[in-house]
C-alpha positions in Angstrom: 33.5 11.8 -2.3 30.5 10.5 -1.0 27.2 10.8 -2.5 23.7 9.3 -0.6 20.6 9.2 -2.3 17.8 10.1 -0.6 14.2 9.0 -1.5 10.8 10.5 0.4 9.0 8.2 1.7 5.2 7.1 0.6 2.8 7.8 3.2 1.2 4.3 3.1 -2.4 3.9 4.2 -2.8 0.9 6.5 -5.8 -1.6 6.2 -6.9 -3.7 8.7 -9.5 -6.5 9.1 -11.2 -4.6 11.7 -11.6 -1.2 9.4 -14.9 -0.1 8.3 -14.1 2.9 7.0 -11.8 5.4 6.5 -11.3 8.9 5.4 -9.2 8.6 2.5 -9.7 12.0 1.3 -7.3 13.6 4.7 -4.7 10.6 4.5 -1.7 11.3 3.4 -1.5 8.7 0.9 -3.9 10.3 -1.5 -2.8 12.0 -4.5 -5.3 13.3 -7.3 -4.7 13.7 -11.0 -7.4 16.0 -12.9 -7.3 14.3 -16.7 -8.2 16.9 -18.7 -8.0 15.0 -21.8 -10.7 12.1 -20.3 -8.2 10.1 -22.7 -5.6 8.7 -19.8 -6.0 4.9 -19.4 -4.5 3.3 -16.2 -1.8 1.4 -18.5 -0.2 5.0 -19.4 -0.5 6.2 -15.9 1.4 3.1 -14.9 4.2 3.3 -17.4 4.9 6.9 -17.9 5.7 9.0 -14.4 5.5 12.3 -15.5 1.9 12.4 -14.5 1.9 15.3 -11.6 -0.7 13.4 -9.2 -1.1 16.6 -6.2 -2.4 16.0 -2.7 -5.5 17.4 -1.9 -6.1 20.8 -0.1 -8.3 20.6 2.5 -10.4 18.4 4.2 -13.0 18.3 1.8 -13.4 16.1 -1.5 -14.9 19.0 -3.3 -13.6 19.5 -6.7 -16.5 21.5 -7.9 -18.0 20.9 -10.9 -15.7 20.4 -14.4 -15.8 18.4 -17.0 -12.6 16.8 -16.1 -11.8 13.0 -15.3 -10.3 12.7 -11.8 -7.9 9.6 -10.8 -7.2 9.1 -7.6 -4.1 7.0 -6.4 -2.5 5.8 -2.7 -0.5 2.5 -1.2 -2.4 0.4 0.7 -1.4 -2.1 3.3 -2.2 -4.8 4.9 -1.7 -5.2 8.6 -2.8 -6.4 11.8 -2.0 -3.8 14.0 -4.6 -1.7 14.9 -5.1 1.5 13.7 -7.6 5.0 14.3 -10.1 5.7 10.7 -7.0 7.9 9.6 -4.4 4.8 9.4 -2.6 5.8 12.3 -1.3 3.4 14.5 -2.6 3.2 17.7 
């Protein structure tokens, strides 16, 4: 018997020395967190993964209005490829 592990992979957001901008909130390597609590420190989100960060719906970064913190978390990196405002290699 066989078995294979399979992981998804991150979408990565790519950053290059040309970029000005970009429009994080329709890349998809954002994920949002809503902290309800306005307790969570970076440190616990760090060490303890069963945070459910969700990718945003839409195309908009309107949350409307609650009293809730909101963390927002993606992988960047660097390259010198060039690349559209989205990340996306041309």
């Amino acid at each position: 018997m066989c078995t294979i592990t399979v992981r998804a992979q991150v979408p990565v957001l790519y950053l290059t020395d040309k970029m000005v901008d970009t429009e994080l909130w329709k890349h998809p390597a954002l994920e949002y967190l809503a902290d309800t609590s306005q307790k969570l420190t970076v440190q616990q989100l760090r060490k303890d993964s069963s945070f459910f960060f969700k990718r945003p719906l839409g195309i908009s970064a309107d949350l409307g209005f609650n009293d809730q913190d909101v963390w927002l978390r993606f992988k960047v990196k660097k390259t010198n490829r060039s690349t559209d405002s989205l990340g996306n290699f041309k």
